[in-house]
C-alpha atoms as a printed R data frame, in Angstrom:
    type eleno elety resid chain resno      x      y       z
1   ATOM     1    CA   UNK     A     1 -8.659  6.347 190.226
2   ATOM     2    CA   UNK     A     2 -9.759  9.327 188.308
3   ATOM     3    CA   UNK     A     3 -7.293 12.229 188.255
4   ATOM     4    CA   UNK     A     4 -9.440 14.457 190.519
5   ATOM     5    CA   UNK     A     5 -9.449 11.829 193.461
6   ATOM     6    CA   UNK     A     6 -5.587 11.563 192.725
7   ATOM     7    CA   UNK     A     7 -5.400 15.227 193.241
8   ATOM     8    CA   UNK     A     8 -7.212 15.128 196.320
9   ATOM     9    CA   UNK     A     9 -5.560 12.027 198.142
10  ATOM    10    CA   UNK     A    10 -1.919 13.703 197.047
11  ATOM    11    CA   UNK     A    11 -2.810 17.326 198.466
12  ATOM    12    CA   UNK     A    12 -4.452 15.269 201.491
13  ATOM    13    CA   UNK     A    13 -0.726 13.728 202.506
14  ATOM    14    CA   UNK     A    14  0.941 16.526 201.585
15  ATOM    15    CA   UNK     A    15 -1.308 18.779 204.332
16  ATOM    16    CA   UNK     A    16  0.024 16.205 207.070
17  ATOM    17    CA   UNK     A    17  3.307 16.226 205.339
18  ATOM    18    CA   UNK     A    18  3.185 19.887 206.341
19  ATOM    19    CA   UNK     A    19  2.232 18.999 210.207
20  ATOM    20    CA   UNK     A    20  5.052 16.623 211.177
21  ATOM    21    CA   UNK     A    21  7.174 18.657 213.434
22  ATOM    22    CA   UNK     A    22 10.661 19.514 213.127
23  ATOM    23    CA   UNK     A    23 12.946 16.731 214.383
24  ATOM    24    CA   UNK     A    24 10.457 14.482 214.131
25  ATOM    25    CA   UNK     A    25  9.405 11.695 211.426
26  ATOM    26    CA   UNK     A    26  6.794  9.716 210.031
27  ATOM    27    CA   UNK     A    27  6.306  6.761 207.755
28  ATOM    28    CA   UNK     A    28  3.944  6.530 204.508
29  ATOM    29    CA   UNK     A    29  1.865  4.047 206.247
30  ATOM    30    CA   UNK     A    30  1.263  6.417 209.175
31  ATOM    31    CA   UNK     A    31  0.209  8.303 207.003
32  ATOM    32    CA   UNK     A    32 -2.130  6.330 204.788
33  ATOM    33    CA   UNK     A    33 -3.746  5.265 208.053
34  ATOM    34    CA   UNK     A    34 -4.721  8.667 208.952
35  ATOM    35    CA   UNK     A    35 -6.103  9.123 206.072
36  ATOM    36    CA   UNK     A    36 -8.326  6.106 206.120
37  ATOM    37    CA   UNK     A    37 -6.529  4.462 203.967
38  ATOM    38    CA   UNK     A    38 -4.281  2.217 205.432
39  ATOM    39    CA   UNK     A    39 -3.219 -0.160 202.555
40  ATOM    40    CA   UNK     A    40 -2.229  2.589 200.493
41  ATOM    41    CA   UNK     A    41  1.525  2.958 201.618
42  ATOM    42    CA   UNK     A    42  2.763  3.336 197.532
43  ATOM    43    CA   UNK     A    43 -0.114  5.690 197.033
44  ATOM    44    CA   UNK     A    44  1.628  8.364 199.750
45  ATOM    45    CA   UNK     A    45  4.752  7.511 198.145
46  ATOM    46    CA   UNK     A    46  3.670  8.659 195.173
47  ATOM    47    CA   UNK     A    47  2.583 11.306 196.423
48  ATOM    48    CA   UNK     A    48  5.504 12.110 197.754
49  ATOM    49    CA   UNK     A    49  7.526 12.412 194.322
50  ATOM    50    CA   UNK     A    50  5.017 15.398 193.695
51  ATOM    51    CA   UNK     A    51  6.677 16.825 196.631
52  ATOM    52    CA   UNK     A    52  9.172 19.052 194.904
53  ATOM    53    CA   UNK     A    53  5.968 20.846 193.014
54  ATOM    54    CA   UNK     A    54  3.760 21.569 196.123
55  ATOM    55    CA   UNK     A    55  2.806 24.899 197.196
56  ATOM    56    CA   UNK     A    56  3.311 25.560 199.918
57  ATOM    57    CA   UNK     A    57  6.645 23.628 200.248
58  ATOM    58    CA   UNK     A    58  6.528 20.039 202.304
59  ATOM    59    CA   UNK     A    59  9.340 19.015 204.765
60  ATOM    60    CA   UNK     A    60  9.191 15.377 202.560
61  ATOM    61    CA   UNK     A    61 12.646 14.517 204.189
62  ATOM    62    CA   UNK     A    62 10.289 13.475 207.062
63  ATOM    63    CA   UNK     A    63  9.133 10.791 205.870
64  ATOM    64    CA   UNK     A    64 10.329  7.404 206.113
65  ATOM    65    CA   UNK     A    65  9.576  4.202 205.746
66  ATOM    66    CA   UNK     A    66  7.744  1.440 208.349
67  ATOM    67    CA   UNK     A    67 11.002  1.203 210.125
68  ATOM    68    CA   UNK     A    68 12.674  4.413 209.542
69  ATOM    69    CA   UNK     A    69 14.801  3.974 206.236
70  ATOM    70    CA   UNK     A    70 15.363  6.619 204.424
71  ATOM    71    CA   UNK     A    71 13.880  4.893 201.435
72  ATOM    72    CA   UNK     A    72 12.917  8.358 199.428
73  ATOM    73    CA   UNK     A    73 16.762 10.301 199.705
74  ATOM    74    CA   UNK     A    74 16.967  9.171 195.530
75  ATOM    75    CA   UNK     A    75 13.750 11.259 195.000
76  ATOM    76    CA   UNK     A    76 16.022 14.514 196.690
77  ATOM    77    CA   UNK     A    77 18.342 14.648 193.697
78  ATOM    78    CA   UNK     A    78 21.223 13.790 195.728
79  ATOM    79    CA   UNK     A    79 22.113 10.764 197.702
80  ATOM    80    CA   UNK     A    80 22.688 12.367 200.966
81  ATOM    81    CA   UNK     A    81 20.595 15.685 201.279
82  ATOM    82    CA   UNK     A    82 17.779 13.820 203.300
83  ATOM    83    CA   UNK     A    83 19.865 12.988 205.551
84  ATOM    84    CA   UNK     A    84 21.711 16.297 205.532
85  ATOM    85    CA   UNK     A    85 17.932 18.153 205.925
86  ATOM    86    CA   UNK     A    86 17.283 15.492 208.900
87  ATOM    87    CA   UNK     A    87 20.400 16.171 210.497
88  ATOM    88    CA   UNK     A    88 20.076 19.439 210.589
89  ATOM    89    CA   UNK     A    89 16.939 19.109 212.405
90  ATOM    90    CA   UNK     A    90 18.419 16.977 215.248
91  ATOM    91    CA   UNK     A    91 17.747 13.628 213.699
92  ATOM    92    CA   UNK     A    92 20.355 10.733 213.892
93  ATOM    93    CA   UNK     A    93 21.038  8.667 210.976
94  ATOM    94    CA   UNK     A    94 23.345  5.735 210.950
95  ATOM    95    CA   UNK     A    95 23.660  3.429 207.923
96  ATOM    96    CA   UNK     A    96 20.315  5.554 206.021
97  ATOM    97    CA   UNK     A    97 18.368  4.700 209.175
98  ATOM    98    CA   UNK     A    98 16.804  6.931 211.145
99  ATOM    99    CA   UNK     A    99 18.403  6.349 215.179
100 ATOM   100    CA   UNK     A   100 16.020  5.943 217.983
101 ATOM   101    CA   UNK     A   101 12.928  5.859 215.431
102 ATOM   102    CA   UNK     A   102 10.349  4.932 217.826
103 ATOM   103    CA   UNK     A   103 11.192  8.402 220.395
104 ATOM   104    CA   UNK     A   104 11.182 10.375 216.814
105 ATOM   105    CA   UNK     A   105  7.980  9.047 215.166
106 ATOM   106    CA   UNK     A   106  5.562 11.431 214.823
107 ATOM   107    CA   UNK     A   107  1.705 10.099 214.625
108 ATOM   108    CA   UNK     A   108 -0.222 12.246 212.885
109 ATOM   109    CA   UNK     A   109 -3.572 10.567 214.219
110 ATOM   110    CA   UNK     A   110 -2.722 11.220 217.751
111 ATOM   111    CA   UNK     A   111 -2.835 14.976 219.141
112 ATOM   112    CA   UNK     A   112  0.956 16.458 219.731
113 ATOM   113    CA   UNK     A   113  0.212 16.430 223.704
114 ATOM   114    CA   UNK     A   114  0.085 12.397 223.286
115 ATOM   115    CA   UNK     A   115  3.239 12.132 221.923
């Protein structure tokens, strides 16, 4: 993948990044599939380490993985501050799990009146 495509696909999940409501969550895949890219789960996660350099800032603490792990909080520079940021937002965690994932997932291919 040249480095201009790389761009592109990273800025691409960081602009739904930037959509998922407050209190809500979504997973890389969700986010690959929007995207048209649905076996590219690692590629949004590596997106996602560019996180802390995007302008204009991304709520990355919403993202989780496939079954709502908190499988990025190393990536925050502390081992607790996703959870903190989720927390703070309304979202349970128990055991770095997000509680009740399913009524917390956001979609981002479905319109916000769907879900």
């Amino acid at each position: 993948m040249d480095a201009n495509k790389k761009i592109n696909f990273f800025e691409q999940v960081h602009q739904i990044v930037r959509q998922i409501p407050e209190g809500r969550v979504t997973s890389y895949g969700a986010i690959a599939r929007a995207l048209g890219t649905a076996g590219s789960s690692r590629m949004v996660g590596y997106a996602m380490r560019a996180a802390p350099t995007a302008n204009p800032p991304i709520p990355a603490h919403r993202v989780v993985n496939r079954v709502g792990m908190l499988s990025g909080k190393m990536a925050f520079g502390s081992p607790t501050l996703m959870q903190q940021l989720l927390e703070n937002e309304g979202v349970m965690i128990a055991n770095d799990k997000v509680v009740d994932f399913k009524k917390v997932f956001w979609d981002p291919q479905l319109n916000d009146d769907e879900q």
